[in-house]
C-alpha positions in Angstrom: 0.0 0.0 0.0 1.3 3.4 0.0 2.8 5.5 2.4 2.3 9.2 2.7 5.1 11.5 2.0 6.7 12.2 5.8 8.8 15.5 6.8 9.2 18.4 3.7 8.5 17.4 0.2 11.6 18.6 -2.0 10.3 21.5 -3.4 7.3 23.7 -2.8 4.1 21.8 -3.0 1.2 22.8 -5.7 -2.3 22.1 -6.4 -1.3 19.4 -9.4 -4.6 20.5 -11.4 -2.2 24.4 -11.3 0.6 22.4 -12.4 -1.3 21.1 -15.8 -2.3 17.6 -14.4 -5.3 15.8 -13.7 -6.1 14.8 -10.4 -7.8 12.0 -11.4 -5.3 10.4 -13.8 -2.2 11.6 -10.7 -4.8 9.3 -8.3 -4.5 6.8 -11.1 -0.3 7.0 -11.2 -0.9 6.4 -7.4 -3.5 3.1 -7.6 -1.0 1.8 -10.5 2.1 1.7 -8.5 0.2 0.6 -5.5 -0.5 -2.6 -7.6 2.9 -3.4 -8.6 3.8 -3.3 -5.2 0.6 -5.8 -4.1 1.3 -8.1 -6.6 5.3 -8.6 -5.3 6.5 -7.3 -8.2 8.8 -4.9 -6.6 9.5 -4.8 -2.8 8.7 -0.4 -2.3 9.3 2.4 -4.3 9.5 6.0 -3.6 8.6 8.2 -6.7 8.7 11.9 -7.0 7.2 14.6 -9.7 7.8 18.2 -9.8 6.6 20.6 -12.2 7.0 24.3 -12.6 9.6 24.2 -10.2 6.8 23.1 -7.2 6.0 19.1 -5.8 3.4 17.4 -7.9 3.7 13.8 -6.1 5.8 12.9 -3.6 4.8 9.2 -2.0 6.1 5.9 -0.8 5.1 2.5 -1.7 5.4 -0.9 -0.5 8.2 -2.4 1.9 12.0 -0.5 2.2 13.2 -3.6 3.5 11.5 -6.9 2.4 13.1 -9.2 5.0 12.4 -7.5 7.8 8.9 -6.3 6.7 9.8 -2.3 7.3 7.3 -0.1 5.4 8.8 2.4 2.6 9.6 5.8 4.1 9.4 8.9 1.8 12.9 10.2 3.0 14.2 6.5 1.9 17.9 6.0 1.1 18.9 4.0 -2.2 21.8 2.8 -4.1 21.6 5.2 -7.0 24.4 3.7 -9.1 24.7 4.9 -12.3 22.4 8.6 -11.1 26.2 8.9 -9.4 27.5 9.9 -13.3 25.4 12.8 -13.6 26.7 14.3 -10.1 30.3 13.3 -10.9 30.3 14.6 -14.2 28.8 18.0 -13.3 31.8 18.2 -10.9 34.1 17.8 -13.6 32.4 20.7 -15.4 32.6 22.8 -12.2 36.4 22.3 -12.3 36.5 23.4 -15.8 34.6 26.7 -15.2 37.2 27.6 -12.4 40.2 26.5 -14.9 41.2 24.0 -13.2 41.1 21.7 -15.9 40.3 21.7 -20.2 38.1 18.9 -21.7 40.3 18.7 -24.2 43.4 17.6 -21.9 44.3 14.2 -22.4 44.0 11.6 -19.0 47.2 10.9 -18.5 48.0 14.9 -17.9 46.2 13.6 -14.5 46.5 9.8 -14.4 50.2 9.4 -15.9 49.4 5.7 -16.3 47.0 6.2 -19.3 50.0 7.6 -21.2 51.2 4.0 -23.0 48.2 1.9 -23.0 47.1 -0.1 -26.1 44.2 -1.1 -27.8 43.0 -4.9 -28.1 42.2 -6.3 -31.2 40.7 -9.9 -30.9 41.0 -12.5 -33.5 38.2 -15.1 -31.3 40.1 -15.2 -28.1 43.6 -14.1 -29.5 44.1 -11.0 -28.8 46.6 -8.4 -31.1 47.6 -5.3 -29.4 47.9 -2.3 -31.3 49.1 1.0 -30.3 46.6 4.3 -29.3 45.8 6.6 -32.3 45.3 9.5 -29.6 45.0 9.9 -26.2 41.4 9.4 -24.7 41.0 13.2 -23.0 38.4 14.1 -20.3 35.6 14.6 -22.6 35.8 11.3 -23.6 35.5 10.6 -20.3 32.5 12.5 -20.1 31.0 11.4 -23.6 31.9 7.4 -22.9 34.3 7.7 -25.8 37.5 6.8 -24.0 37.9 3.3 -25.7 36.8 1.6 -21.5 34.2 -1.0 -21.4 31.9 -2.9 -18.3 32.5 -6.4 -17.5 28.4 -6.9 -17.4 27.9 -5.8 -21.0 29.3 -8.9 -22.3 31.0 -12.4 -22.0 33.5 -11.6 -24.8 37.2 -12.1 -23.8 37.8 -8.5 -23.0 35.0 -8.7 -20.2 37.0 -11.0 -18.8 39.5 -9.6 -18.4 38.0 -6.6 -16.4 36.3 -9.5 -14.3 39.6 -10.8 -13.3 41.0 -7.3 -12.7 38.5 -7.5 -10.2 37.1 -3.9 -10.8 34.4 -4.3 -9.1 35.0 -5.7 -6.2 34.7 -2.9 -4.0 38.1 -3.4 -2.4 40.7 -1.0 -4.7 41.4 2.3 -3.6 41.7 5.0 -6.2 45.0 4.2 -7.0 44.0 0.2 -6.6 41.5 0.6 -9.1 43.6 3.1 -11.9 46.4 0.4 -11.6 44.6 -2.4 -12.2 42.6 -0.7 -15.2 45.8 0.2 -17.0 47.0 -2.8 -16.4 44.4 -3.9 -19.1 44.2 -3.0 -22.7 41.5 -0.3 -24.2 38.5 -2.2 -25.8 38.4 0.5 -28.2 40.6 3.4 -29.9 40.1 6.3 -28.1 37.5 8.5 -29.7 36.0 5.5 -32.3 33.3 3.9 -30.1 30.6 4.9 -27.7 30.6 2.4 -24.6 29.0 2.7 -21.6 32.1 1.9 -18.8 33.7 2.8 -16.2 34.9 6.1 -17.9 33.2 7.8 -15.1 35.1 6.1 -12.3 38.3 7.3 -14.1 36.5 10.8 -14.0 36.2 11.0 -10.3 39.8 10.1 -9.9 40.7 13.0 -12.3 38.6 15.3 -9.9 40.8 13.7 -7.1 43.8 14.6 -8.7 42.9 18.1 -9.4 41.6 18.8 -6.1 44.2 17.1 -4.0 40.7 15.7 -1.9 38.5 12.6 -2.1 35.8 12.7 -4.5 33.3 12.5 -1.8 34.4 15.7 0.1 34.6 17.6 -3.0 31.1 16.5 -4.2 29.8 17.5 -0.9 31.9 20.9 -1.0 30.5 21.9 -4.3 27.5 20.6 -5.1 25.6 18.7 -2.3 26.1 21.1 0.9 24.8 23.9 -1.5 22.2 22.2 -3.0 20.5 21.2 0.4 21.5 17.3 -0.5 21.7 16.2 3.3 21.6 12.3 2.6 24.0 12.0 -0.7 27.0 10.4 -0.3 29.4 7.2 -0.5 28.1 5.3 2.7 25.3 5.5 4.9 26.4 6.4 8.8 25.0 4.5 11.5 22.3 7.2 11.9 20.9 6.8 9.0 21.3 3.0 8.4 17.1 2.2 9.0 16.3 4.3 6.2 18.6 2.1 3.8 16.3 0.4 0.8 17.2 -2.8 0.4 16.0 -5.6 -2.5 14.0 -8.8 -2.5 16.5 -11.5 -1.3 16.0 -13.5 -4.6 16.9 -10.5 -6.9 21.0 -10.2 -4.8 22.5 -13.0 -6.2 21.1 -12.1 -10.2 22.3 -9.1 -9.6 24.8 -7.8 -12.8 27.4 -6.4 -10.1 27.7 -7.1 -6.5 25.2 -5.3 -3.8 27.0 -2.0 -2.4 27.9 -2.4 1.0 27.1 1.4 2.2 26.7 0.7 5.9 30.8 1.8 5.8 33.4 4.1 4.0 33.8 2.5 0.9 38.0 1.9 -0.1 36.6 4.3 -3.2 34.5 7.0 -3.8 33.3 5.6 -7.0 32.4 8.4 -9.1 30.5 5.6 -11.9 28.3 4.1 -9.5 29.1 4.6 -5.9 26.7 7.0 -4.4 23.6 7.1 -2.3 20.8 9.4 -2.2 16.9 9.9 -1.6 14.2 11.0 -3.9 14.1 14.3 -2.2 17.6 15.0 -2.6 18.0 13.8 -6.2 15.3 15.9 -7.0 17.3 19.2 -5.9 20.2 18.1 -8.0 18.0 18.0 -11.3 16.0 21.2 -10.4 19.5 22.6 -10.4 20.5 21.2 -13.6 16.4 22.6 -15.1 17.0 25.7 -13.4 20.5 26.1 -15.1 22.9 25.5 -12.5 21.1 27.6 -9.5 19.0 26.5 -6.6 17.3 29.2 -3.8 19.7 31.4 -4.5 22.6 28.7 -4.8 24.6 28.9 -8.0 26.7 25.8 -8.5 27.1 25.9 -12.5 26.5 28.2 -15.5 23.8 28.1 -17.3 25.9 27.7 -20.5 27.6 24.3 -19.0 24.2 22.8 -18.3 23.2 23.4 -21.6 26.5 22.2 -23.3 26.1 19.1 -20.7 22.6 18.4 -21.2 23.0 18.7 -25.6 24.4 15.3 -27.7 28.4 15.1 -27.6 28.5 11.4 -29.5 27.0 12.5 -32.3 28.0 10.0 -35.8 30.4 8.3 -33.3 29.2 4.3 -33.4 27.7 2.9 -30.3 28.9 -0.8 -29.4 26.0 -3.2 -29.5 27.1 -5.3 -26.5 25.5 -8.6 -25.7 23.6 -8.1 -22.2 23.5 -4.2 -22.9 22.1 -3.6 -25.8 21.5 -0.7 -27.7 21.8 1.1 -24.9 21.4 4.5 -26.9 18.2 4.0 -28.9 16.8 5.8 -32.3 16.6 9.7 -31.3 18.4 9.3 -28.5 21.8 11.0 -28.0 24.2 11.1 -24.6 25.5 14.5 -23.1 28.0 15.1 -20.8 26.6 12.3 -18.0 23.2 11.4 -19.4 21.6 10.3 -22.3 19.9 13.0 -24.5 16.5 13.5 -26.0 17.2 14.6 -29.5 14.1 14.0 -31.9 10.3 14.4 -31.4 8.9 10.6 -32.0 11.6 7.9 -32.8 12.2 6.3 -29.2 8.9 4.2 -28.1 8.2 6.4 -25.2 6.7 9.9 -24.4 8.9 13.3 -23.8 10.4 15.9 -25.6 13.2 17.3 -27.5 15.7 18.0 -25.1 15.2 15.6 -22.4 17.6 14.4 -20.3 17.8 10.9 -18.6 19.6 8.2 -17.2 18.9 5.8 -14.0 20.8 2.6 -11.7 21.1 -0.2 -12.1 19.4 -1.2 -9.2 15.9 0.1 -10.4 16.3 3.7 -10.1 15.6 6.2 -12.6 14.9 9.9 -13.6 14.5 12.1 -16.9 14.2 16.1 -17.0 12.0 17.5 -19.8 12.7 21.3 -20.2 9.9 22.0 -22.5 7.6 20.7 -19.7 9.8 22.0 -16.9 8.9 18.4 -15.2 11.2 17.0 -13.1 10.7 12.7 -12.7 12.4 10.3 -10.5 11.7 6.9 -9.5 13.2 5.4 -6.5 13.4 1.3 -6.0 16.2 -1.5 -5.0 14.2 -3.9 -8.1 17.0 -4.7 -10.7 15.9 -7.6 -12.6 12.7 -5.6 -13.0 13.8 -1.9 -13.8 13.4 -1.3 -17.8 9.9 -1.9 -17.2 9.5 0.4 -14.7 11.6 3.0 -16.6 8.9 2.6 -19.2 6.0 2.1 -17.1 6.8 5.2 -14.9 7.1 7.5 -18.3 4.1 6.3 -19.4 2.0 6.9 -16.6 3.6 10.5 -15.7 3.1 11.8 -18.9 -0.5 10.0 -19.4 -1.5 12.3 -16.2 -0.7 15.7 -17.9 -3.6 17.8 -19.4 -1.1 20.5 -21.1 
């Protein structure tokens, strides 16, 4: 069943009829999810809506932690995965505006160890190794163009190698985790490929290097103390440890990556995948980034960064078409600067607009922005084997509720 919204909603609340939906069809949004959660589809979800800059919907569903049978809370925490890129990358930007760093300088100006990789070429599983046509550089970072891969996209030989690197094991350290990586070849020439991959971990250890300070203090520094983001970070202190979301049991061991352990500092601050955060707090971020960079009163970016962040950088550059991921970037949809971008009316099977951007985790959350709208969308759950559909499902039913 669901669960009222407890404490303040993220933003300012509105009538949702002043906000151009119906309150009938929003009821519906709420009877919909409600059934998911009945049926054991998903263990609890928290969802949020904002449009206009004010709260639309702001509700829990269903159980936060199935084995214990403790209800959803509205002020949940979650594994956000993946949502960490946007943050990360936005950090990145912040250190270009103060000079700190050019998107155009090559990695290994900051990581000297990406200075002699190569490139693998596989002939079946023998592998040729051919030299780098040109650095990857911290767009590509940005853009997922840096010739990296994940270990879950595939089985092919270059997979596993990254599986036993052991890159995910949640035990490197920074430098751990950068010597291990360049201890592997590039799937791809720099610059030639789109791959989703760890391109953003690489990122935050750029940021460290810059900064001289772990990612997480400079995330919270610049963007999360500002923003208001009280429960955003790398691990969840003992405080805070009830309001941790947790999956079904059954869904753990399926998972594509190991369960984050956040009840402790992690070795890294993973700037790919590492954070947590709540609906409220997510949904500052993103008004930040639809409000170009400023939040009551708080300016944390230009306005002309989140627009070059939030426009296509991959352009005619050839996505990968992986085996367990897909087409990860479908017809009309581009990716920015730490999300993928809305490019095209129609194309992609699902409603929004020109301009929208989205990305989620890859344990069931997700979120889009659409600036024509000015609607703000997240999606909270800890449901992995079951979170495309509710990517899908939760677009559908958000935008079926709008009357203008």
């Amino acid at each position: 069943m669901s669960i009222d919204a407890a404490g303040p909603n993220p933003l300012d609340p509105i009538d949702p009829c002043g906000a151009g939906f119906n309150a009938a069809r929003l009821a519906g949004v709420v009877r919909r999810l409600d059934e998911e959660v009945v049926r054991g589809r998903i263990p609890g979800l928290v969802v949020s809506v904002a449009r206009e800059g004010r709260t639309v919907l702001h509700q829990a569903f269903g159980l936060q932690d199935p084995q214990t049978g403790t209800a959803m809370a509205a002020d949940a925490i979650f594994r956000i995965y993946s949502m960490t890129k946007p943050i990360t990358s936005l950090a990145a930007l912040q250190l270009a505006e103060r000079g700190q760093l050019l998107l155009s300088d090559p990695v290994n100006k900051y990581l000297p160890a990406f200075a002699h990789l190569q490139v693998a070429h596989f002939d079946g599983d023998r592998m040729v190794l051919q030299p780098m046509r040109q650095q990857p550089t911290i767009h590509d970072l940005l853009r997922h163009t840096a010739g990296l891969t994940y270990a879950f996209l595939d089985d092919g030989p270059m997979q596993r190698m990254y599986v036993k690197a052991r890159l995910r094991s949640n035990t490197l350290d920074t430098e751990g985790f950068i010597r291990a990586l360049t201890g592997l070849p590039l799937a791809f020439q720099p610059g030639s490929t789109w791959e989703y991959s760890h391109a953003t971990d690489v990122l935050g250890a750029v940021i460290e290097a810059v900064t001289g300070q772990r990612l997480g203090v400079f995330l919270e520094q610049s963007i999360c103390a500002p923003l208001g983001m009280v429960d955003t970070g790398f691990w969840t202190p003992p405080e805070k440890q009830h309001r941790l979301a947790e999956p079904l049991a059954a869904d753990i061991p399926l998972l594509p990556m190991p369960l984050l352990d956040t009840r402790k500092p992690p070795a890294m601050d993973g700037g790919g995948s590492g954070l947590v955060s709540t609906a409220a707090d997510y949904a500052r971020f993103l008004q930040c980034l639809l409000n170009g960079g400023e939040l009551d009163g708080q300016r944390i970016a230009s306005p002309h960064t989140v627009r070059m962040m939030t426009h296509d950088h991959v352009g005619s550059i050839p996505q990968n078409i992986s085996r367990f991921g897909g087409q990860m970037l479908t017809p009309g949809i581009g990716f920015g600067l730490g999300f993928a971008v809305r490019m095209a009316e129609g194309l992609e099977d699902l409603p929004g607009s020109p301009g929208m951007y989205s990305w989620g985790g890859v344990c069931g959350t997700t979120f889009w922005v659409d600036p024509q709208q000015k609607l703000v969308a997240i999606l909270m759950s800890q449901a992995s084997l079951q979170r495309e559909h509710y990517r899908q499902l939760w677009r559908n039913l958000v935008y079926g509720a709008m009357e203008r």
